[in-house]
N, C-alpha and C positions, 0 to 999 in steps of 0.2 A: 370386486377385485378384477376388473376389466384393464386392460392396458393403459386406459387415459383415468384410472382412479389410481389415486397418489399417495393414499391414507393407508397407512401398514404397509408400504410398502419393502421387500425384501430389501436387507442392507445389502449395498454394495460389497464385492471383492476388489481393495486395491484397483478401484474406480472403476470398475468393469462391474457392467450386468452380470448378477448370478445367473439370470433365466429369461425365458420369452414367456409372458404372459400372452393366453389367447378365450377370448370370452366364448362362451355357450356358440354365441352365432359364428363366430369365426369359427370354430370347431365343427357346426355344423356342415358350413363350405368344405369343409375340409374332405367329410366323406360322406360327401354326395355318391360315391360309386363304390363302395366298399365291399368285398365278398368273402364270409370264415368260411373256413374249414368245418367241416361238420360237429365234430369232437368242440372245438373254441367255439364255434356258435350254442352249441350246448350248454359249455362253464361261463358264458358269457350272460347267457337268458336266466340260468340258476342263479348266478351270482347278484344280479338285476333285482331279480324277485326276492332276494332275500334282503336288501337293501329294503325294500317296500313294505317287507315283515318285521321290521328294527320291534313293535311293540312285545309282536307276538314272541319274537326270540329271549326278548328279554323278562316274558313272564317264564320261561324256562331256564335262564339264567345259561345260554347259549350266547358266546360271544358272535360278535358281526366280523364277519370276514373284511381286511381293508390294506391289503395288502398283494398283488401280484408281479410275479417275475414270469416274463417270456422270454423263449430259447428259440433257436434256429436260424440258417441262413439271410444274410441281407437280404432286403425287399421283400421279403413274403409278408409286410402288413403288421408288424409290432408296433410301430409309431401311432399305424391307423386305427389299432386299437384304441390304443390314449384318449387319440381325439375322440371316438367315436364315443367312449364311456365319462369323458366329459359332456358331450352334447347330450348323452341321454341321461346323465345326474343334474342337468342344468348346473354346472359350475364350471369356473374356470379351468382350463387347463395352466398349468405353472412349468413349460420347458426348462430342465436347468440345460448350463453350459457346464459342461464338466472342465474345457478349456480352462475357464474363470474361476471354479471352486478349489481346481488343482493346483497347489502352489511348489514352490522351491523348499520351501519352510514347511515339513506335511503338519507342523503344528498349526498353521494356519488354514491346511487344508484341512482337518479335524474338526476344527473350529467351525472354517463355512459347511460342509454337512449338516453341524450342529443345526446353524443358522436357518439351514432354506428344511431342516424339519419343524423349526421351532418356530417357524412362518409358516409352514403347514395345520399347524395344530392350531394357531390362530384364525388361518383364516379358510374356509372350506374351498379348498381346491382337489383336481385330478395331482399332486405331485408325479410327474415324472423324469427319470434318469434312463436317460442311452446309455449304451455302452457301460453299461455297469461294471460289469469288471473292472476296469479302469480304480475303483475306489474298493473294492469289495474281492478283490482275490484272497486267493489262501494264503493264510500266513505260515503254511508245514514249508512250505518251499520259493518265498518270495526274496529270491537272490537279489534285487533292486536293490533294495534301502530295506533293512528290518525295522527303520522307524516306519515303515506302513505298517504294522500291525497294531501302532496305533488307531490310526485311521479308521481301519477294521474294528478297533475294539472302539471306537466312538459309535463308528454304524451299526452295532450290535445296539450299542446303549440306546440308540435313536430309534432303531424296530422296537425294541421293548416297550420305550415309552411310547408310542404311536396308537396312543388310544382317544381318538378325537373322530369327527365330523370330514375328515380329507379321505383321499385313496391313495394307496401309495403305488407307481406300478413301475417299474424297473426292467429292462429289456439289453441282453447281450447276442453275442454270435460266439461265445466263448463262457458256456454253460457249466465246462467241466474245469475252469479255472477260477469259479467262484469257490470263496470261505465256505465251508460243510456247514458251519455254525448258522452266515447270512444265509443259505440256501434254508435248513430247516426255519426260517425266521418268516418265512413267505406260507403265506396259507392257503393259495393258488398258484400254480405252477401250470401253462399253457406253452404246448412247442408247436413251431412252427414250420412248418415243410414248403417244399416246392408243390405249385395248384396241382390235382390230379385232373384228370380230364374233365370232370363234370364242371370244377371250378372254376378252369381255365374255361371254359365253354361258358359260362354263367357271366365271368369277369369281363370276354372279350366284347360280350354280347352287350354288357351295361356299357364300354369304351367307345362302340360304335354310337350306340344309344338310335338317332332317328337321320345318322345322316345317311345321306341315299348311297347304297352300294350294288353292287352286281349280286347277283343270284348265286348263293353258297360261297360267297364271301365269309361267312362268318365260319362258314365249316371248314373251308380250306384255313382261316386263319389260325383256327384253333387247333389243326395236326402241323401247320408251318411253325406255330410257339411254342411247342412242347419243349419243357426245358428252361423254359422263362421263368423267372420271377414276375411275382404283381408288380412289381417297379418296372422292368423290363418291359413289359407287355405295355403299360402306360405309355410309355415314350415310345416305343415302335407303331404301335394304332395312332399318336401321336403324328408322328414327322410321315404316317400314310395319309391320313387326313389331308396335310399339308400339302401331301404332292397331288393329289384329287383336286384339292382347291384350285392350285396353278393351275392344273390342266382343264380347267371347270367341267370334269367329269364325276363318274361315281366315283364310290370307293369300290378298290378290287384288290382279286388278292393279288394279283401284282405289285400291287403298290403296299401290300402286306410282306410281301416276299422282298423288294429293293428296301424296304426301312431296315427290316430284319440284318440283312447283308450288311448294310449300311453301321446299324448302330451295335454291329461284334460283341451282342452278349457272353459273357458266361455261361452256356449251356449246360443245365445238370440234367443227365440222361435219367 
C-alpha cells in the first residue's frame, strides 16, 4: 500500500484525493530527529510491546489496543508521532485530507469517514486524522448544522467496528470540543505540551547534529528557545544554519538569536 501501489486503493471524494499515502521508508525520513516527552515516550514503548504480545493477550482474551487521540498545542510533535509509529510497525502511513472528506452535503461527508475506515480495515495501515475535531465535535452544542451529528454518529459506528490489523490515531489542538462519546472511543489518550528544558536541550542538540558551531552554542540556544515549539525550534536552527553557511562560518548563537527575531514565534512562557 506504498504510494505507487494502485490495488485497493482509497476511493476518491468528488475527484479529489481522500489522503497522502506514505510508505515505511518515507516515514522513516520523516523522523530522523524526533524527541517525546517522557510520559508519551512511555505510552508509546508500552503500547509497542504490546502490539508484539498480540498472541499472549489474546490467550487471555485481552483486547489490542488500536486506537489513539493526541491533544495539545500546534507543533509540539502529534504528526511526528504518526510517522514515527508507522515506521516502527513497518506499514504505511495513510494521511487523510479532512479538506476532501468534508463536504457541503454532510451526508456525503459520513459517507467518506465511512470510506477511508473501511480502507483501513482492509488494508493495514497507520490511519490518521488532523484536526479532528473538524468531524468529531460534540453534538450537546454544535450550532453549525445539527445534521453533523450525524457525522458524529457515523464515527462512533466506525470506532466500534475498528477491529482489524490498522492503527487508528487522530490528533486535535481542541480536546475539550470533542464528542464525550468519540473521546471515551480512544483507548489511548496522549497530550502534548510545550519541550521542557531537558527536551528542548536534547531536540536542539539532534537540530544541530555535527555541524560545526561555537562553544556553548547549544547552551545559549537552548535558554534563547524557551517557549518554542518542536516546529518552531526546526525552522529557527533552520534559517541559522543558513546564515552560517553564507557567511562560511560556524554556527553561533548569534545566528541562533537573528532567526529567532527574524521568524516572530508564538512564544508560550
Amino acid at each position: 500500500m506504498s504510494k505507487n501501489n494502485n490495488h485497493n486503493r482509497l476511493p476518491r471524494a468528488k475527484g479529489s484525493e481522500m489522503a497522502t499515502f506514505y510508505s515505511p521508508k518515507d516515514c522513516a525520513r520523516k523522523v530522523k530527529r524526533i524527541v517525546f516527552q517522557p510520559e508519551n515516550r512511555r505510552i508509546i514503548e508500552e503500547f509497542l510491546t504490546i502490539l508484539e504480545m498480540k498472541d499472549k493477550f489474546a490467550e487471555h482474551d485481552v483486547p489490542i489496543p488500536n486506537k489513539i487521540v493526541m491533544y495539545g498545542p500546534p507543533g509540539t510533535g502529534k504528526t511526528l508521532t504518526a510517522f514515527y509509529m508507522a515506521q516502527q510497525l513497518n506499514i504505511p502511513l495513510v494521511l487523510v485530507r479532512l479538506d476532501s472528506i468534508i463536504h457541503s452535503h454532510l451526508g456525503e461527508t459520513a459517507s467518506n469517514v465511512r470510506k477511508i475506515f473501511e480502507y483501513a480495515k482492509a488494508s493495514p495501515c497507520v490511519l490518521f486524522l488532523d484536526e479532528f475535531d473538524a468531524i468529531a465535535r460534540t453534538r450537546e452544542n454544535n450550532d453549525e448544522v445539527k445534521e453533523m451529528a450525524r457525522v458524529v454518529n457515523t464515527l462512533l459506528q466506525c470506532l466500534d467496528e475498528f477491529e482489524c490489523d490498522s492503527l487508528f490515531m487522530a490528533a486535535t489542538n481542541l480536546q475539550e470540543e470533542l464528542d464525550h462519546a468519540v473521546w471515551r472511543r480512544f483507548d489511548t489518550k496522549m497530550m502534548y505540551g510545550m519541550p521542557d528544558d531537558a527536551t528542548r536541550h536534547e531536540y536542539i542538540k539532534l537540530l544541530i547534529g555535527d555541524f560545526e558551531q561555537e562553544e556553548h552554542t547549544l547552551l545559549k540556544a537552548s535558554t534563547s528557545l524557551k517557549g518554542c515549539s518542536f516546529a518552531d525550534m526546526e525552522q529557527i536552527v533552520l534559517k541559522a544554519k543558513r546564515k552560517a553557511i553564507i557567511e562560511s562560518s560556524r554556527l553561533t548563537a548569534g545566528h541562533i538569536q537573528f532567526s529567532l527575531e527574524e521568524y516572530k514565534p508564538h512564544l508560550n512562557s
